[in-house]
C-alpha positions as CSV (number, residue, x, y, z in Angstrom):
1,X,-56.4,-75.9,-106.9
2,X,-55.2,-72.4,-108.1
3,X,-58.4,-70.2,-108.3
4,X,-57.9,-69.8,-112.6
5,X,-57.8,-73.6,-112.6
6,X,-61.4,-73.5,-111.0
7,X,-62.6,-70.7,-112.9
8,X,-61.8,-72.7,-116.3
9,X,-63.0,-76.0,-114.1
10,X,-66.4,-77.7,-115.8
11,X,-66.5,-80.2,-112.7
12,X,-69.8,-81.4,-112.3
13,X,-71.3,-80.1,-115.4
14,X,-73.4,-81.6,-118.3
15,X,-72.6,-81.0,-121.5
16,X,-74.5,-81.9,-124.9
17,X,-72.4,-81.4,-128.3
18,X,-73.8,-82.3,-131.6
19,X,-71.6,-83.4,-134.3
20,X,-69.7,-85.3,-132.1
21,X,-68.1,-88.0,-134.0
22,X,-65.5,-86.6,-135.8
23,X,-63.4,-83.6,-136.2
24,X,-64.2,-79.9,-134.2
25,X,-67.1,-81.6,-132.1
26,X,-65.0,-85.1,-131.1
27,X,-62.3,-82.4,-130.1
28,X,-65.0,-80.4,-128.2
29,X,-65.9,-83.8,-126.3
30,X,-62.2,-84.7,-125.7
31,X,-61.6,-81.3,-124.3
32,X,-64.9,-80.5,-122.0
33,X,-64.0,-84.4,-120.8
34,X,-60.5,-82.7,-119.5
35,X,-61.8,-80.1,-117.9
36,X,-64.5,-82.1,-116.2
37,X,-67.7,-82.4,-117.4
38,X,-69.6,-85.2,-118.4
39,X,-70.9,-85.6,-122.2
40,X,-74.1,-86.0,-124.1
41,X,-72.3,-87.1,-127.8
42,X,-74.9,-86.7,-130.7
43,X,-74.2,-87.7,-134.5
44,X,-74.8,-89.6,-137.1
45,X,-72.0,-92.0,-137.4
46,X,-72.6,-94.6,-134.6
47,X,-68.7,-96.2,-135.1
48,X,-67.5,-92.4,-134.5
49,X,-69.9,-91.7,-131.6
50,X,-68.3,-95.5,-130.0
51,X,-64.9,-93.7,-130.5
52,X,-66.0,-90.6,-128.9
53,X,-67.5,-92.9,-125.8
54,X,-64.4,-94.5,-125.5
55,X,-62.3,-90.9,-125.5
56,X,-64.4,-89.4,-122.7
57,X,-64.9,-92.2,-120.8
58,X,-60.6,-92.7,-121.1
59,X,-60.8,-89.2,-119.4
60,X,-62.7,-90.7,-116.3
61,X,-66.3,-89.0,-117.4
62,X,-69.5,-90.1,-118.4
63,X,-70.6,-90.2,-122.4
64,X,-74.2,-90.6,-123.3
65,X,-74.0,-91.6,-127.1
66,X,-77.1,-90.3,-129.3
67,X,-77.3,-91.5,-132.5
68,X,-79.4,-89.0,-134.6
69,X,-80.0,-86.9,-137.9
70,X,-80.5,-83.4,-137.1
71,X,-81.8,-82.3,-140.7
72,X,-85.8,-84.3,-139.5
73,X,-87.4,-81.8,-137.3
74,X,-87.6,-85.2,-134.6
75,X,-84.5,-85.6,-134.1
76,X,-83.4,-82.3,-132.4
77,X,-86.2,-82.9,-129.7
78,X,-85.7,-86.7,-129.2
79,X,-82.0,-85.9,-128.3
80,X,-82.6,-83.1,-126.1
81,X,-85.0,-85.7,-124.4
82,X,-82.8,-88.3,-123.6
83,X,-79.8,-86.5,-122.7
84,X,-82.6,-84.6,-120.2
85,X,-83.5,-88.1,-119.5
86,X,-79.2,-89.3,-118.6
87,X,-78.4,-86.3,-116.8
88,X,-81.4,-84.4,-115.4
89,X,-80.2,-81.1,-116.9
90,X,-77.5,-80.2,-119.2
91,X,-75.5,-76.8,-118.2
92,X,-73.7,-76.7,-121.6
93,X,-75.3,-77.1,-124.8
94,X,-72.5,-76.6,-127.9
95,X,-74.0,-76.8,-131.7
96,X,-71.4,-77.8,-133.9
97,X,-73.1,-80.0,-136.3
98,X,-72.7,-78.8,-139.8
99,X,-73.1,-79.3,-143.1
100,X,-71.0,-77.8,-146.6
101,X,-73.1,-78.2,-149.6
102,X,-71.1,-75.3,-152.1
103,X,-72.7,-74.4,-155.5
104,X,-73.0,-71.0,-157.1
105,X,-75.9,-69.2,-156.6
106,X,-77.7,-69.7,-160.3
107,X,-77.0,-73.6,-159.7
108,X,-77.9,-74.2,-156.2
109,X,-80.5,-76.8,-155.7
110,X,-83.4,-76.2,-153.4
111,X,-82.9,-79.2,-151.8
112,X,-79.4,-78.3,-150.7
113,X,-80.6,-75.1,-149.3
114,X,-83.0,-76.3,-147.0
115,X,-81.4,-79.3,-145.8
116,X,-78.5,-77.3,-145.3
117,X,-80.8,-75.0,-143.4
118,X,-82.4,-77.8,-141.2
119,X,-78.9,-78.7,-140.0
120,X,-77.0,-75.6,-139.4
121,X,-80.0,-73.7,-138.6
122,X,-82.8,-75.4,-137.6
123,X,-81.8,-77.9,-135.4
124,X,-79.5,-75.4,-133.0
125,X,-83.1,-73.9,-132.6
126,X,-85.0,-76.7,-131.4
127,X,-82.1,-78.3,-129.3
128,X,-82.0,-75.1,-127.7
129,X,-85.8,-74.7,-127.1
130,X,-85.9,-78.1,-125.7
131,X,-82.8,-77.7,-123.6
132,X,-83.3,-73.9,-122.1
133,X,-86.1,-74.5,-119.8
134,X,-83.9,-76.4,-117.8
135,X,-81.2,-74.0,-117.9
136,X,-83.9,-70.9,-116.8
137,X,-85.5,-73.2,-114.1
138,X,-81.8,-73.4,-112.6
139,X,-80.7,-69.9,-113.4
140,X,-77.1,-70.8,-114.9
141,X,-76.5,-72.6,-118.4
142,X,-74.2,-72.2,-121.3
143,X,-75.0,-71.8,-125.3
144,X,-72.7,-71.9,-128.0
145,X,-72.7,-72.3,-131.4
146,X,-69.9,-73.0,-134.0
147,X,-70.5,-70.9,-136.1
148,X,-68.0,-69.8,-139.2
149,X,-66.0,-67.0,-140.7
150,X,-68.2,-67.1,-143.5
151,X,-71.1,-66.0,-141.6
152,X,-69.2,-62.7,-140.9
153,X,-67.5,-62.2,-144.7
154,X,-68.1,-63.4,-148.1
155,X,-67.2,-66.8,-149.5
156,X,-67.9,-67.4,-153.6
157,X,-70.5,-71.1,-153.5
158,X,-71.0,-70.7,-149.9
159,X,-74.4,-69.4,-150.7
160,X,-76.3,-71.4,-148.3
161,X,-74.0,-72.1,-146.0
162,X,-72.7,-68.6,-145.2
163,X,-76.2,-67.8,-145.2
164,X,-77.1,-70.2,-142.2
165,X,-74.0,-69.2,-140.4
166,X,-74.9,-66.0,-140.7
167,X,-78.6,-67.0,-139.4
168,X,-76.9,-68.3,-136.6
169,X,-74.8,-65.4,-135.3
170,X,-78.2,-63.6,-135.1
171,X,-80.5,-66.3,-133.2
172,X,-77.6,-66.2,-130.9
173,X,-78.1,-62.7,-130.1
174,X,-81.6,-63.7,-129.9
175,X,-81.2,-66.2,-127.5
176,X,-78.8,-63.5,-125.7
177,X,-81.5,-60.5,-125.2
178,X,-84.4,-63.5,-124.3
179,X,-82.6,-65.3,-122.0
180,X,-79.4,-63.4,-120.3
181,X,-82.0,-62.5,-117.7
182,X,-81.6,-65.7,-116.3
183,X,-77.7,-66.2,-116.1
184,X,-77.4,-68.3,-119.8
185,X,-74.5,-66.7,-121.4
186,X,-75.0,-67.6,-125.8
187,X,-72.5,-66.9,-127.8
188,X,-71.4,-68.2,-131.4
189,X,-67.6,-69.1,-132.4
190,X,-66.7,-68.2,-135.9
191,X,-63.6,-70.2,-136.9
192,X,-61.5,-70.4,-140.0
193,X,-60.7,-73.2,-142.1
194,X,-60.0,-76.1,-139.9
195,X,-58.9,-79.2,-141.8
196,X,-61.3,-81.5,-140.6
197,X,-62.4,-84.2,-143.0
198,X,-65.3,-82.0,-144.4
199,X,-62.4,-79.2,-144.2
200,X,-60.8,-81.4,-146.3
201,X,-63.1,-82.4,-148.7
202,X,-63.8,-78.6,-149.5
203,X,-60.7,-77.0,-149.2
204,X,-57.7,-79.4,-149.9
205,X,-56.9,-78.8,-153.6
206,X,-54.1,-76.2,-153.4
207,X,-55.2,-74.2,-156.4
208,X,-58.7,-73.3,-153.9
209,X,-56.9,-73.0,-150.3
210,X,-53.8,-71.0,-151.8
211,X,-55.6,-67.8,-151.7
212,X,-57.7,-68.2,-148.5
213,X,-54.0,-68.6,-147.2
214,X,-52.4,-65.7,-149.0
215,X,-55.5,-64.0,-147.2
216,X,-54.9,-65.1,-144.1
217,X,-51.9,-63.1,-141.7
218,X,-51.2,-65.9,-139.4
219,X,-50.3,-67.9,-142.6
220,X,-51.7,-71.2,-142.0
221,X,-55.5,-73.1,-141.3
222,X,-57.4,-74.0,-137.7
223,X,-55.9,-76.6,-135.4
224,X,-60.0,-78.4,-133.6
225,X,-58.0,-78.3,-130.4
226,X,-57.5,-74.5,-131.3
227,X,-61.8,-74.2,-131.5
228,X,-62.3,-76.7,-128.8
229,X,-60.0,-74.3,-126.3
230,X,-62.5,-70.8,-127.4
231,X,-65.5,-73.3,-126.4
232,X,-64.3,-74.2,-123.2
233,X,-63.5,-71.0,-122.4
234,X,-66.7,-69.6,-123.0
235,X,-68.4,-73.2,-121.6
236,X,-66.6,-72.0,-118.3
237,X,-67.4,-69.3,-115.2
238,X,-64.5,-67.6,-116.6
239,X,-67.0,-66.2,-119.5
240,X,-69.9,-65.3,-117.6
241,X,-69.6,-61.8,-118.5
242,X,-69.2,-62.7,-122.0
243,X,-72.5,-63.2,-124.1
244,X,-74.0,-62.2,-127.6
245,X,-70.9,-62.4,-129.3
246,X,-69.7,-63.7,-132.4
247,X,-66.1,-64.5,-131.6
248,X,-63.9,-64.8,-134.7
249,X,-61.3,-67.5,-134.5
250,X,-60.0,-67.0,-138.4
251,X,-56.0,-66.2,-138.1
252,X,-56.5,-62.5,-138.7
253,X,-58.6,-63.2,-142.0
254,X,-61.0,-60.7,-141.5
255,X,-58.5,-58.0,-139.8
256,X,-57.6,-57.1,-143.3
């Protein structure tokens, strides 16, 4: 094997990626699954976490299936436990679970905010409080969170959402100054549009995604191979040096 094959290699490793079912995270699955690692699949949608199995497993690896709804505080900690309980460890942890719920600021319900908060938020938190201890006991692991370009710069009704992306970013450099000391590398991946089906749902009117293209240099949206490609780089040895960064993945959107 050419040595930048096995520096990108995820042979033997565990990996755990909410939001599995569909879109960034099935593509996350799909791609750790190439490179060799075996998958821990959590979402909510139990027909797209049987498609996910069926992906990963195509790709000769094992997929644990967790059905589960991040926004309760239970969930989080129940599927940390029984992916501890599958694999014995897990080397990779990626939170890519998300929710969009847009409304200007003087309308925003409560309720939005904080359920909005309990997924994008929240549950990274306690998936990675439940999941470290491993990772510090064996001196290696990997963190990353899918974050968004929006928790870097300004988006009109993203309120709550930029403002849990945003959170994000900075628990990840939390996690970065708490636990670099034992070889965890945590770092957060800020992508653009990516037309997904919630990418959809927000963002396919022309008359609302014109602009964010006339914005954007490279002129077009996200690929989720294109986001799945930054995790496994950073999910690999070839990023150990890399940690506490917010790497945008946005097209040249905020280069302007």
């Amino acid at each position: 094997m050419p040595a930048f094959v096995e520096r990108f290699s995820l042979a033997g490793k565990r990996a755990l990626v909410t939001g599995a079912s569909k879109g960034i995270g099935f593509e996350i699955c799909r791609v750790l699954a190439d490179a060799g690692a075996d998958i821990a699949a959590v979402a909510r949608d139990a027909e797209g976490l049987a498609e996910v199995e069926a992906a990963v497993e195509a790709l000769g690896r094992r997929c644990v299936v967790i059905e589960a709804d991040l926004a309760t505080i239970e969930a989080p900690r129940e599927a940390a436990s029984r992916a501890l309980a599958a694999f014995g460890t897990i080397d990779i942890l990626v939170n890519n679970a998300g929710i969009a719920l847009l409304d200007e600021l003087l309308v925003a319900e409560v309720e939005d905010w904080d359920r909005t908060m309990a997924v994008n938020l929240r549950a990274p938190f306690l998936l990675a409080q439940a999941l470290a201890p491993a990772m510090i006991e064996q001196r290696s692991g990997k963190i990353i969170n899918i974050s968004s370009q929006t928790g870097i710069v300004a988006l009109e009704r993203h309120g709550a959402y930029a403002a849990s992306k945003n959170g994000l970013n900075a628990l990840t450099k939390v996690m970065t100054v708490e636990w670099s000391r034992y070889n965890i590398q945590c770092n957060a991946v800020c992508p653009t549009i990516v037309m997904t089906p919630m990418g959809e749902k927000v963002w396919s009117d022309p008359e609302k995604h014109g602009p964010m293209l006339a914005k954007t240099p490279l002129g077009r949206f996200g690929k989720p191979v294109e986001v799945a490609d930054v995790v496994l780089f950073l999910a690999s040895k070839a990023s150990d040096l890399v940690t506490g960064e917010a790497i945008l993945c946005d097209g040249g959107f905020t280069a302007g």
